[in-house]
TORKOL-4160 file (C-alpha; in steps of 0.2 Angstrom, whole numbers, padded with zeros to 4 digits, m for minus):
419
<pt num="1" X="0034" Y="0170" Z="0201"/>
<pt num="2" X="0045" Y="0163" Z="0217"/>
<pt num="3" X="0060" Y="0154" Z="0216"/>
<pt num="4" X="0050" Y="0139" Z="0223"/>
<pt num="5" X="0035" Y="0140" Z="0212"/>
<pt num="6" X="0048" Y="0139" Z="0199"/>
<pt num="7" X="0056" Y="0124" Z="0205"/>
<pt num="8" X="0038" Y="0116" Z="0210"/>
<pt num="9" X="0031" Y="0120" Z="0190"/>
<pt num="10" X="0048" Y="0111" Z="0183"/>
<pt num="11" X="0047" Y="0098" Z="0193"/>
<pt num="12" X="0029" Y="0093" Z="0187"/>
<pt num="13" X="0033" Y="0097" Z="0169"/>
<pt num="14" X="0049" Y="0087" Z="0168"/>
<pt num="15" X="0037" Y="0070" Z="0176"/>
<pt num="16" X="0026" Y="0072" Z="0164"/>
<pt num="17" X="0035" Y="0075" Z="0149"/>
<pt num="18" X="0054" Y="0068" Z="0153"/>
<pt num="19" X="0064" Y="0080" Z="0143"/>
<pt num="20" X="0077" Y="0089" Z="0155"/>
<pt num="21" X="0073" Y="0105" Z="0161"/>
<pt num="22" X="0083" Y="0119" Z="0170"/>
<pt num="23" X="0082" Y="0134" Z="0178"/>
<pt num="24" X="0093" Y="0148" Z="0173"/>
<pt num="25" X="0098" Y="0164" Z="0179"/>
<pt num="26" X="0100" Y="0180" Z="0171"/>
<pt num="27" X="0107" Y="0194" Z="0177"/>
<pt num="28" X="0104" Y="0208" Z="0166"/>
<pt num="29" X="0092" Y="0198" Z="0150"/>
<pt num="30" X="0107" Y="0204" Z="0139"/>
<pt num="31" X="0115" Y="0194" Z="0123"/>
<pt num="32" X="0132" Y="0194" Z="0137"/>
<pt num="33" X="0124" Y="0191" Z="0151"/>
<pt num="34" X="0131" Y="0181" Z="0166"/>
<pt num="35" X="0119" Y="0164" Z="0164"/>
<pt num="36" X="0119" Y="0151" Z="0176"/>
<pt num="37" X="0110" Y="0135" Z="0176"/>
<pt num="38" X="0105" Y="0136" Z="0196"/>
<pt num="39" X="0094" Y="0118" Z="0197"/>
<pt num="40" X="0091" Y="0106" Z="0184"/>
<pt num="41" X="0077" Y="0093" Z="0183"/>
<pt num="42" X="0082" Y="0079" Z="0185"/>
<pt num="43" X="0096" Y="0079" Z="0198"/>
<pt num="44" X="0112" Y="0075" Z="0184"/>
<pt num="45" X="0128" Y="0079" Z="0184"/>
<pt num="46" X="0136" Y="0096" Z="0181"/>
<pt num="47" X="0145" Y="0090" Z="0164"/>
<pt num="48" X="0126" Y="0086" Z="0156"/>
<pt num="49" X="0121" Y="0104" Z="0155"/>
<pt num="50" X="0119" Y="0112" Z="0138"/>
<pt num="51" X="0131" Y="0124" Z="0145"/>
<pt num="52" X="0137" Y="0128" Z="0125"/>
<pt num="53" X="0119" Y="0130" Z="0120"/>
<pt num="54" X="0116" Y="0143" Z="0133"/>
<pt num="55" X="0128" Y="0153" Z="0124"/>
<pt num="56" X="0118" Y="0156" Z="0110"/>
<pt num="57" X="0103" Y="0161" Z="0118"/>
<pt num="58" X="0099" Y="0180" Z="0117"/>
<pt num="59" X="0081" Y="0187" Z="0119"/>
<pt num="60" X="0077" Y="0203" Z="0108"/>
<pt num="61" X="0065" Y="0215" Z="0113"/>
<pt num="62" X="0047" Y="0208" Z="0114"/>
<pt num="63" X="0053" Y="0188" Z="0113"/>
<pt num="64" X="0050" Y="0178" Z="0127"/>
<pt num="65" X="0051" Y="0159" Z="0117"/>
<pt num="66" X="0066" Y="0154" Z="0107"/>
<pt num="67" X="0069" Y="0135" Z="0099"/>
<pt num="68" X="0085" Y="0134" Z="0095"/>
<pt num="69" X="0094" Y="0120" Z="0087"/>
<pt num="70" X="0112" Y="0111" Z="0093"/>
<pt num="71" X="0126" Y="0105" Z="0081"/>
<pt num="72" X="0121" Y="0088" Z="0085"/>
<pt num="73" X="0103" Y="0086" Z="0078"/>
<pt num="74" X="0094" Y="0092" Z="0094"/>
<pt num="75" X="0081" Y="0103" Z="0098"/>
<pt num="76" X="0081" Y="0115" Z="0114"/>
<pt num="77" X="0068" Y="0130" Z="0122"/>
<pt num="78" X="0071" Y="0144" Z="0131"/>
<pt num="79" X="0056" Y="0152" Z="0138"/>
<pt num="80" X="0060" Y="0168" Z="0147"/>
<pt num="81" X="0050" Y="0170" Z="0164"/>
<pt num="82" X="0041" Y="0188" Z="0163"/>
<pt num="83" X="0044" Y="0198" Z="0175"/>
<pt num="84" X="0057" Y="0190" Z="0183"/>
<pt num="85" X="0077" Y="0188" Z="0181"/>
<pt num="86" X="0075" Y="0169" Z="0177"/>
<pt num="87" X="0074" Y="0158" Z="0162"/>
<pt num="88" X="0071" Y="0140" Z="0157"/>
<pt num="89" X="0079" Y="0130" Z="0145"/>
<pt num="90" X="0072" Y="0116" Z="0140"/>
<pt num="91" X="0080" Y="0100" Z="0132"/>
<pt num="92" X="0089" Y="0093" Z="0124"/>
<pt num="93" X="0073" Y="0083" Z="0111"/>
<pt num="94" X="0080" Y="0071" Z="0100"/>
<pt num="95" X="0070" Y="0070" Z="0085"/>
<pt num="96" X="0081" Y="0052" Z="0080"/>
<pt num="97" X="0084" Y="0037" Z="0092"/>
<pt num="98" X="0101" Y="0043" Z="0103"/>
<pt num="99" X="0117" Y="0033" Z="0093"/>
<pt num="100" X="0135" Y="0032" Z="0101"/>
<pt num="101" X="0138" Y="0043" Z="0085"/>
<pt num="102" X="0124" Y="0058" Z="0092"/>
<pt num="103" X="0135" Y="0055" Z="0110"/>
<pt num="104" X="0152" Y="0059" Z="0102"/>
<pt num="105" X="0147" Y="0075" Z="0091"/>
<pt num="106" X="0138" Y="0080" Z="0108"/>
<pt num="107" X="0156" Y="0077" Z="0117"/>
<pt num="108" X="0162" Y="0091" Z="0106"/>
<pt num="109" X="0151" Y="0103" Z="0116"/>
<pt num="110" X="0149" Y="0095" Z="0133"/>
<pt num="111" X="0164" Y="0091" Z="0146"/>
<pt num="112" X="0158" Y="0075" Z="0150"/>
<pt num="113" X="0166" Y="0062" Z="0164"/>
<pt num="114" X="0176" Y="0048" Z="0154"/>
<pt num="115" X="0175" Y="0037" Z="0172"/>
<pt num="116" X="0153" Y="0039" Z="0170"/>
<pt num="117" X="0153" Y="0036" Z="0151"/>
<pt num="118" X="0139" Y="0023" Z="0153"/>
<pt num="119" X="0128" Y="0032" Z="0166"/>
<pt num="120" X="0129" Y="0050" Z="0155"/>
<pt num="121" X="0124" Y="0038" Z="0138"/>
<pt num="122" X="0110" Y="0028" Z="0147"/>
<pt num="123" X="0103" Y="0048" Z="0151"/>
<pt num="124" X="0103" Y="0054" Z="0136"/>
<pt num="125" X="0097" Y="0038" Z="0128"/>
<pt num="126" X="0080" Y="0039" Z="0142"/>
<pt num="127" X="0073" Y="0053" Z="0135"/>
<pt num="128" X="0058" Y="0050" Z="0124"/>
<pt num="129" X="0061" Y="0054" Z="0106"/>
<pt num="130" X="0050" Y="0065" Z="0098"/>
<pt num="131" X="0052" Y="0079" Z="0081"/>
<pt num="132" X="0056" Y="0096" Z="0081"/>
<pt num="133" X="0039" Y="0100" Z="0080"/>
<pt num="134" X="0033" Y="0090" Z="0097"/>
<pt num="135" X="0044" Y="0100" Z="0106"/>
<pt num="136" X="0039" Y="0118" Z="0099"/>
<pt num="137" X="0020" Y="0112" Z="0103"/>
<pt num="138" X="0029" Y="0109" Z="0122"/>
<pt num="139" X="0036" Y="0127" Z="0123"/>
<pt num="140" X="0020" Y="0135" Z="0116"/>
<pt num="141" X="0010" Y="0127" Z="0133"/>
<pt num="142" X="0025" Y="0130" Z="0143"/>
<pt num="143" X="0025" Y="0149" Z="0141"/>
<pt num="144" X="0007" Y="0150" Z="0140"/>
<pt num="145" X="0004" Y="0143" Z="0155"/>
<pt num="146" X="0022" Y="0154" Z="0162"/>
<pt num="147" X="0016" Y="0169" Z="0156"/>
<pt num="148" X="m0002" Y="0174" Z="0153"/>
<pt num="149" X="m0005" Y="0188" Z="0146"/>
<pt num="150" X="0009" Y="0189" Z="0136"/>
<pt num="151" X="0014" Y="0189" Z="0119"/>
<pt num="152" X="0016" Y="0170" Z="0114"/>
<pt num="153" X="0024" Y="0170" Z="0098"/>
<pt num="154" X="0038" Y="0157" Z="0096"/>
<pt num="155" X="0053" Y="0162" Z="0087"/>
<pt num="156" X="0069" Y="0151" Z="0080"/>
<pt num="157" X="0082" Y="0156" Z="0085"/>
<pt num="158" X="0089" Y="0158" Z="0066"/>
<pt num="159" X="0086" Y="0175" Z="0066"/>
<pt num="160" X="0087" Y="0187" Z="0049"/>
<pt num="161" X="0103" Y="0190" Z="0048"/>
<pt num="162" X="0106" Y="0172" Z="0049"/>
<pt num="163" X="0093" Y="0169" Z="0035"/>
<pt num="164" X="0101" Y="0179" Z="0021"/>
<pt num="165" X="0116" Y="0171" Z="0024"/>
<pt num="166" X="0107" Y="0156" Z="0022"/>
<pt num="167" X="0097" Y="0161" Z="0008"/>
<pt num="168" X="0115" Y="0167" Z="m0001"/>
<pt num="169" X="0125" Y="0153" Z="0001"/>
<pt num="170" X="0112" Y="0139" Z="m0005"/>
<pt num="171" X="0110" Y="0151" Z="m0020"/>
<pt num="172" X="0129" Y="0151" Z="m0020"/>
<pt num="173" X="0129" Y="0130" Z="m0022"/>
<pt num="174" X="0115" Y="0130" Z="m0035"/>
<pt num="175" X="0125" Y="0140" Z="m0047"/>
<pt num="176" X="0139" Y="0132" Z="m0047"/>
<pt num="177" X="0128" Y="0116" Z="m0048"/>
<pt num="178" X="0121" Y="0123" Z="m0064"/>
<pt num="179" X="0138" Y="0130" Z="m0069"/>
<pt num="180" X="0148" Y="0115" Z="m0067"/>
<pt num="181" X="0133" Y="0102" Z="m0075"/>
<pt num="182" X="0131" Y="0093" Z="m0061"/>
<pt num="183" X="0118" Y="0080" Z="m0063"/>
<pt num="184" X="0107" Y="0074" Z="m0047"/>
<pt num="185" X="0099" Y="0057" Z="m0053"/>
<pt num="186" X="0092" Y="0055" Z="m0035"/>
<pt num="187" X="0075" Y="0057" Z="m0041"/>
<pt num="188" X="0076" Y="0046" Z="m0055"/>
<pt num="189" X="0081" Y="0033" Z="m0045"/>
<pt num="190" X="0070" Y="0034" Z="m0031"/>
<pt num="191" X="0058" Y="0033" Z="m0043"/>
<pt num="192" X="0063" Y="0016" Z="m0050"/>
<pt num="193" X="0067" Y="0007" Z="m0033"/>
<pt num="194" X="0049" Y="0013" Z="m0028"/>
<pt num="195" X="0040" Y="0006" Z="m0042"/>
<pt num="196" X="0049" Y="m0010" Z="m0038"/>
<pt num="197" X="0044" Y="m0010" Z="m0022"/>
<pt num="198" X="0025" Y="m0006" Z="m0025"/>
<pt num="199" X="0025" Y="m0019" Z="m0038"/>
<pt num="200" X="0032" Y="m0031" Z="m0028"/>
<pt num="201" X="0042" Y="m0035" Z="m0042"/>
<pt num="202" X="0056" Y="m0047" Z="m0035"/>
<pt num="203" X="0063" Y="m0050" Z="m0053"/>
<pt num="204" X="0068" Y="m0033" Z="m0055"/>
<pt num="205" X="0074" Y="m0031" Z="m0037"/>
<pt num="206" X="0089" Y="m0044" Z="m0040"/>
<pt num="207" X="0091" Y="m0036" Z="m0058"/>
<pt num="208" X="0092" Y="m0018" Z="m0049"/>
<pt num="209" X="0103" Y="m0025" Z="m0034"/>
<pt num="210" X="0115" Y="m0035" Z="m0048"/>
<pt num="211" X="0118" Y="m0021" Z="m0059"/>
<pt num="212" X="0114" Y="m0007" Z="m0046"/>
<pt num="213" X="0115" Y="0012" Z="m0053"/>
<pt num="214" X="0128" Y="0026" Z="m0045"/>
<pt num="215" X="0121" Y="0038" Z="m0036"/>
<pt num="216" X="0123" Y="0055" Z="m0035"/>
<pt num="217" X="0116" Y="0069" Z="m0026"/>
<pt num="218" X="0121" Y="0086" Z="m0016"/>
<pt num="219" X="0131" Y="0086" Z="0002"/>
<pt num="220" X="0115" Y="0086" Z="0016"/>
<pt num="221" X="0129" Y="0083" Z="0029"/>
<pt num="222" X="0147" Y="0089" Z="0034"/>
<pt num="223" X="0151" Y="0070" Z="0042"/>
<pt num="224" X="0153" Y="0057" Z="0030"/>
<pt num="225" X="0145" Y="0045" Z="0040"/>
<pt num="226" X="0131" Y="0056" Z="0044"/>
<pt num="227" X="0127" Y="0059" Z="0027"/>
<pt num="228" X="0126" Y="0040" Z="0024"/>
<pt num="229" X="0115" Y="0040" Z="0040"/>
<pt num="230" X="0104" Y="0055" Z="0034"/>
<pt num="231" X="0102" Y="0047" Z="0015"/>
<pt num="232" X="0097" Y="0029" Z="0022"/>
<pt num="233" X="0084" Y="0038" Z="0033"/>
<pt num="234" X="0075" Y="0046" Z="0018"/>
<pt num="235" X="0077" Y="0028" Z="0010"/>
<pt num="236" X="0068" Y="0019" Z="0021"/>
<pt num="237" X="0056" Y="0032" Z="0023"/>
<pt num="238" X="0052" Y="0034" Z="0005"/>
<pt num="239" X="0053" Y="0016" Z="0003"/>
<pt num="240" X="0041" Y="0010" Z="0017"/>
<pt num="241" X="0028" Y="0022" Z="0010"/>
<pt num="242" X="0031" Y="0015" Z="m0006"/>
<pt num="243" X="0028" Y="m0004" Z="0002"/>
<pt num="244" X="0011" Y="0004" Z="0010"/>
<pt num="245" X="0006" Y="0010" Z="m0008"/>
<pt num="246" X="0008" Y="m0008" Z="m0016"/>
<pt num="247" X="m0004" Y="m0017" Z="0000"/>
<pt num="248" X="0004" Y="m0017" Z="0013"/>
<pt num="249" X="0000" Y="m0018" Z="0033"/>
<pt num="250" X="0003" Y="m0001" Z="0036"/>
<pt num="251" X="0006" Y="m0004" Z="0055"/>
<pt num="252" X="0018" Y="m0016" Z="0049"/>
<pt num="253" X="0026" Y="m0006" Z="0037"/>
<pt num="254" X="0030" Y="0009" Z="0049"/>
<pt num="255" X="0035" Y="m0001" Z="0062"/>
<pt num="256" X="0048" Y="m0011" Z="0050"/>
<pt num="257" X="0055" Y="0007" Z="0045"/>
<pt num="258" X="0056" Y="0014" Z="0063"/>
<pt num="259" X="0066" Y="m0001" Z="0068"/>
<pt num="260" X="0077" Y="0003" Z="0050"/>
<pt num="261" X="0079" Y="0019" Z="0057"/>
<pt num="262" X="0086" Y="0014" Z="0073"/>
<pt num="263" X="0098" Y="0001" Z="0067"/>
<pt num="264" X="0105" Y="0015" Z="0056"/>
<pt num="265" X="0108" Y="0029" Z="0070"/>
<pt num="266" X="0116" Y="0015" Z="0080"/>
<pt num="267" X="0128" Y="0010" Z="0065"/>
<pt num="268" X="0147" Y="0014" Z="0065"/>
<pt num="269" X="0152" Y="0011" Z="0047"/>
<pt num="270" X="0145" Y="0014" Z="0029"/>
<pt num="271" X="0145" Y="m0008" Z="0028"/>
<pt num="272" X="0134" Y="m0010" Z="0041"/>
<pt num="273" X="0122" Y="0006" Z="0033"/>
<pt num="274" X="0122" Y="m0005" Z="0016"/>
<pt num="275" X="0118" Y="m0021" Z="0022"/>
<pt num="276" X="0104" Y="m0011" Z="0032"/>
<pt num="277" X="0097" Y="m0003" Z="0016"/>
<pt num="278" X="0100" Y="m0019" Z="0008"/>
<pt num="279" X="0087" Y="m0029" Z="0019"/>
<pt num="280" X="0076" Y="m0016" Z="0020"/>
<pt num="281" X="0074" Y="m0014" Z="0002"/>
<pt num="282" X="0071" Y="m0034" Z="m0001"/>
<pt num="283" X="0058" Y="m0035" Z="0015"/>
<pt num="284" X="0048" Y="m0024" Z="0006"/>
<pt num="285" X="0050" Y="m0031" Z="m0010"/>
<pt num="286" X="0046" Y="m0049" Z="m0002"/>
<pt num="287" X="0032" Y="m0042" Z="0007"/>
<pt num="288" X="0023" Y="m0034" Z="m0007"/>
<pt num="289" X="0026" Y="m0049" Z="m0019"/>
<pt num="290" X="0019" Y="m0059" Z="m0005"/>
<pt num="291" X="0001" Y="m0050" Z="m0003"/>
<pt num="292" X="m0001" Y="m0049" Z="m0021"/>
<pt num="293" X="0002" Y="m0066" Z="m0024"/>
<pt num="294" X="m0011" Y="m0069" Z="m0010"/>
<pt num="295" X="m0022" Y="m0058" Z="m0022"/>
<pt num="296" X="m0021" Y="m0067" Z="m0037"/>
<pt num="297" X="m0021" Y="m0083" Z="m0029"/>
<pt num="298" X="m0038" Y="m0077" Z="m0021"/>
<pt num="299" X="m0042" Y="m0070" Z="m0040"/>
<pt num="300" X="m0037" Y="m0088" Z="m0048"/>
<pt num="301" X="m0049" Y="m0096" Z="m0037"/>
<pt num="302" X="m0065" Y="m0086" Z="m0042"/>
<pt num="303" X="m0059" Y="m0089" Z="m0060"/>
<pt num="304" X="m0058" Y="m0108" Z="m0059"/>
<pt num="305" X="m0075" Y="m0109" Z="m0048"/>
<pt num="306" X="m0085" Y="m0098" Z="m0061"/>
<pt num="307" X="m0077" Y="m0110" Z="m0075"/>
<pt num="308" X="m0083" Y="m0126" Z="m0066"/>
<pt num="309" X="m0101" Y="m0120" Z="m0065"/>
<pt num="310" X="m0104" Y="m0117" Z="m0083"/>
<pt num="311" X="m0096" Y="m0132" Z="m0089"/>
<pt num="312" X="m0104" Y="m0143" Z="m0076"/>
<pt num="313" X="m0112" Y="m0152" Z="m0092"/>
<pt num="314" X="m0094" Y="m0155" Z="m0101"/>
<pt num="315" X="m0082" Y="m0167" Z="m0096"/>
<pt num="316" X="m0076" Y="m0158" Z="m0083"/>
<pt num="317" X="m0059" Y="m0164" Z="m0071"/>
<pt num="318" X="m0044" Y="m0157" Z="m0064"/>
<pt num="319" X="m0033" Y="m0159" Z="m0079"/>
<pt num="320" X="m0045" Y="m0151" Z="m0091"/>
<pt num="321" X="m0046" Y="m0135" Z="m0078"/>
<pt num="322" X="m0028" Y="m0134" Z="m0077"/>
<pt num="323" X="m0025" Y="m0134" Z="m0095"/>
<pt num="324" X="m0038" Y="m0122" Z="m0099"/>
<pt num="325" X="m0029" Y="m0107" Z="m0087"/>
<pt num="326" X="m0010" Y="m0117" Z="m0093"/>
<pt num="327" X="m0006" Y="m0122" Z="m0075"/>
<pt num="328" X="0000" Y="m0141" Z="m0070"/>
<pt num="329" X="m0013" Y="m0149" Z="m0062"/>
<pt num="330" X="m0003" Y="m0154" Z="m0046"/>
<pt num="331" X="0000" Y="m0135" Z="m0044"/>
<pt num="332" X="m0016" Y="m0133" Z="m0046"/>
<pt num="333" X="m0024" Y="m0145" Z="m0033"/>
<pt num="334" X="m0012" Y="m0140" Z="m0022"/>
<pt num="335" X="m0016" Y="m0123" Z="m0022"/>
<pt num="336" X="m0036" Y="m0126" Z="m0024"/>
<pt num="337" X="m0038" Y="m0136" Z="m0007"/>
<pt num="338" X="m0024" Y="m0124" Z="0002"/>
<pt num="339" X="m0036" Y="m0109" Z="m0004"/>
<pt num="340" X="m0054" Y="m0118" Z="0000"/>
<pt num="341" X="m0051" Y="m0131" Z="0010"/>
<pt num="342" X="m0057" Y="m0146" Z="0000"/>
<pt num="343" X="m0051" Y="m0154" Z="m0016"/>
<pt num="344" X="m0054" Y="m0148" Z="m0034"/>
<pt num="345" X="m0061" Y="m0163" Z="m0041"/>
<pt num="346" X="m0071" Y="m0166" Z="m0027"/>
<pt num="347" X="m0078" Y="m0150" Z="m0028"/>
<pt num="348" X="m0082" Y="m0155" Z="m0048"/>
<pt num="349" X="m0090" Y="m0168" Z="m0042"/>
<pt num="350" X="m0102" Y="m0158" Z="m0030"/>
<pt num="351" X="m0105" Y="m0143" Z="m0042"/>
<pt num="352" X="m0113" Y="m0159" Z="m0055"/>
<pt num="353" X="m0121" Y="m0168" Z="m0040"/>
<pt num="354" X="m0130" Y="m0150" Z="m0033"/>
<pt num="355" X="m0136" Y="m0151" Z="m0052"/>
<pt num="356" X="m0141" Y="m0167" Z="m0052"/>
<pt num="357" X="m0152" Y="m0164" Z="m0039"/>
<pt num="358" X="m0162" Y="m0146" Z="m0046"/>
<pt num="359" X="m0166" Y="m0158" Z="m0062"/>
<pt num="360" X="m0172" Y="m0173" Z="m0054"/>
<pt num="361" X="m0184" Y="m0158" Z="m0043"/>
<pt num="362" X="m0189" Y="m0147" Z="m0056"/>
<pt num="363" X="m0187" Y="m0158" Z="m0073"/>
<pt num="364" X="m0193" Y="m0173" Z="m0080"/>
<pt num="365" X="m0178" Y="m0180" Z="m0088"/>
<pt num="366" X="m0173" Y="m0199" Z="m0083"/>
<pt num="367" X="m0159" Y="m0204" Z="m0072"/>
<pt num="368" X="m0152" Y="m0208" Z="m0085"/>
<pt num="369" X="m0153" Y="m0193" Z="m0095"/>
<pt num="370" X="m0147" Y="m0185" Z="m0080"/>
<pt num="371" X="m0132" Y="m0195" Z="m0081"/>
<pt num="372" X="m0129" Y="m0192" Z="m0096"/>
<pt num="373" X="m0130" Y="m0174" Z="m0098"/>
<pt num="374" X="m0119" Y="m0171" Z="m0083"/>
<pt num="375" X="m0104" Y="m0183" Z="m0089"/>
<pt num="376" X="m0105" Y="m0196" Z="m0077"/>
<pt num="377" X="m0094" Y="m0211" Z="m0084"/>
<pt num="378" X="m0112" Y="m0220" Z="m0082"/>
<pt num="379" X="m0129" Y="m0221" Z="m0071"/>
<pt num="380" X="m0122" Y="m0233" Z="m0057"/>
<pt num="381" X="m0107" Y="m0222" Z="m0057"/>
<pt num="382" X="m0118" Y="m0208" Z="m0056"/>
<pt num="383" X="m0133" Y="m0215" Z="m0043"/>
<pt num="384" X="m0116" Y="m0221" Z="m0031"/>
<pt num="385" X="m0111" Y="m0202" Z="m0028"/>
<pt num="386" X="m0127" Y="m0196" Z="m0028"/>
<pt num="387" X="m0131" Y="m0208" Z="m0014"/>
<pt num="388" X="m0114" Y="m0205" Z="m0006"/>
<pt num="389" X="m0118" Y="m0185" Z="m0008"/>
<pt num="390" X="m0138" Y="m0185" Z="m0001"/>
<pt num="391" X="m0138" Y="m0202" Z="0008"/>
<pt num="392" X="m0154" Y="m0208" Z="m0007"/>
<pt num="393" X="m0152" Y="m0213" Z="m0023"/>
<pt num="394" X="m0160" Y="m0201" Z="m0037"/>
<pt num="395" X="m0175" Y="m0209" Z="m0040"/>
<pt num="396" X="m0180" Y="m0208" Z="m0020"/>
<pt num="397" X="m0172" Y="m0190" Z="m0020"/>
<pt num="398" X="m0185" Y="m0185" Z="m0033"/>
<pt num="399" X="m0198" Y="m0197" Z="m0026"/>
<pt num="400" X="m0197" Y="m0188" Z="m0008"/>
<pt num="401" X="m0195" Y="m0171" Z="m0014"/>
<pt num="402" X="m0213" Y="m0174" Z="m0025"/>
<pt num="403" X="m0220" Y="m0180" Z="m0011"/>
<pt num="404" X="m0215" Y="m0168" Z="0000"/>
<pt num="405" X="m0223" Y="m0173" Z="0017"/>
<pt num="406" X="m0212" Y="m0190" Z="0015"/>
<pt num="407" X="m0199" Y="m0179" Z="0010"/>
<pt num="408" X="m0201" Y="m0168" Z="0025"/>
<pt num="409" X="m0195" Y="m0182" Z="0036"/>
<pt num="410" X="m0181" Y="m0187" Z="0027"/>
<pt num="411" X="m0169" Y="m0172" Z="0027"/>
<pt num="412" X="m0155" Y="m0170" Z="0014"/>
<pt num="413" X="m0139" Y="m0178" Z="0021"/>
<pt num="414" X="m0125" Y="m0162" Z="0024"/>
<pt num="415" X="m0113" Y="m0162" Z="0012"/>
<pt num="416" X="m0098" Y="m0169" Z="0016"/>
<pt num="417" X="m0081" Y="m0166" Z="0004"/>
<pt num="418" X="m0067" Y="m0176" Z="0005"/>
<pt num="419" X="m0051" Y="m0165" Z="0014"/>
């Protein structure tokens, strides 16, 4: 492949994707080699290429793909082209939202130009965020598409040697863990926090935050602040899951945690992390306490219409409801006509009125006795709301409905409820 074909391919792939990508030339292929970055899409300064990461690239025999990882929580490729004496490295990816904090541990390896500080953080901060994985997906196609019919395994740069020394020094922290007693309690309170959280449970949520537990768990980052930074993301992703559990709007939920997360990487002190975590945790809370009280309020409802069905030959009225399920019958009104629409004792009085009206069709009992047996204080009382309700008295109600074809062209008057 030509110099030009090159640059034509990288070209397309940096418009299409927008992760930085440059063209490097290796002299010999060899751990030593004399690299040189010799174009870089897009144009950019010479102090934003990963001139440090190229450092750590080395191809061994039969690998042609390498993700490798920087010291400031970004991802990199390096796809060797075959047959050829160039390379391309691709990145970096940030699997976070970019942070002044991810700009300065990135200072530590780049030269940058104090006099272009804005213009080299408003780079960095354009390219699309995306995880580790994204990226290694991205290099697969890359050198497929590079360097058919060659082997296209991707390898991580961490190679074996690397691994065991790994592998030995976590087994080296884990003894002394269990050597000196140390306890991690992280679990335990995660669980707790989480059950409040899917419980909704806002009592417990200002008992927890009042009387709040210490926590303790292993190091997971060398920086202070980082640390802070990398336990708050695993809160509000555990949490927001945990939310998602007890009802709510998943969409919601997610976007609420990727905003967290954002607000975190761009925070400067462990203050500004707490009050962070802090709101977070009561959102969800609030939210989940909100939908279940929806819930039951929905649950209530059914419960007090069933109840004024089959009592609807008792004395039936708002109070008597309220004291049945013990709630005060303001309370209860309120939350009747905010759930339905109408008025609870209105709708007593249809549920006996729709009553009224199957008896005087299909019985023979008396006004009266129709009166009577649905609680009605008395008959005029009665015959007034039934006339109110079908626009007839009962007598013509049951008259028209016997006689059907003079029934027929009197149709029952829509029922109407009092807002």
């Amino acid at each position: 492949m030509t110099l030009e074909m090159l640059k034509e391919h990288c070209s397309y792939l940096y418009h299409a994707l927008h992760i930085p990508v440059y063209i490097v030339e290796n002299h010999d292929g060899g751990k030593n080699s004399d690299m040189g970055i010799i174009e870089a899409f897009p144009e950019q300064e010479a102090y934003c290429y990963p001139v440090a990461v190229l450092k750590n690239i080395h191809f061994a025999p039969g690998q042609n793909a390498l993700f490798l990882t920087s010291s400031f929580s970004a991802g990199f490729g390096a796809i060797r082209i075959a047959d050829s004496k160039y390379m391309l490295l691709v990145g970096p990816q940030f699997s976070v939202p970019f942070s002044r904090q991810i700009y300065l541990e990135m200072s530590k390896e780049y030269h940058f130009d104090a006099g272009h500080d804005k213009l080299t953080y408003a780079f960095f901060k354009g390219i699309p965020i995306d995880s580790s994985l994204g990226l290694k997906q991205t290099l697969r196609m890359m050198h497929h598409f590079l360097n058919p019919g060659v082997g296209e395994e991707l390898f991580d740069a961490l190679g074996e040697v690397e691994t065991d020394e790994l592998r030995k020094n976590q087994y080296g922290e884990y003894y002394e863990v269990r050597e000196y007693g140390y306890h991690n309690n992280s679990i335990e309170i995660e669980r707790e926090i989480c059950k409040i959280v899917e419980r909704g449970d806002v009592g417990a949520f200002q008992k927890f935050v009042s009387n709040a537990p210490y926590f303790a768990m292993g190091t997971v980052a060398v920086s202070p602040l980082r640390q802070k930074k990398n336990l708050a993301v695993s809160a509000v992703t555990v949490l927001s899951r945990a939310a998602i559990r007890g009802g709510m709007d998943t969409n919601k939920a997610l976007w609420l945690s990727d905003n967290y997360i954002r607000n975190v990487e761009n925070s400067f002190t462990d203050g500004q992390i707490d009050g962070i975590l802090m709101d977070m945790f009561s959102q969800y809370v609030h939210a989940v306490f909100d939908i279940r009280a929806e819930k039951d309020a929905g649950h209530m409802m059914e419960t007090v219409i069933q109840y004024v069905r089959e009592h609807v030959n008792c004395p039936v009225t708002v109070h008597s409801v309220a004291a049945f399920f013990g709630y005060n019958p303001d309370y209860l009104s309120h939350k009747f006509k905010s759930r339905m629409g109408f008025g609870l004792k209105n709708f007593i009085k249809r549920v006996k009125l729709e009553e009224a009206a199957q008896q005087l069709k299909y019985t023979n009992q008396s006004v009266l006795e129709i009166s009577g047996y649905l609680c009605f204080s008395s008959q005029s009382n009665f015959q007034n709301a039934f006339k109110c309700q079908y626009g007839c008295t009962p007598k013509q109600y049951r008259e028209a409905w016997r006689a059907r074809d003079g029934y027929s062209s009197r149709p029952e008057k829509p029922l109407e409820f009092e807002m």
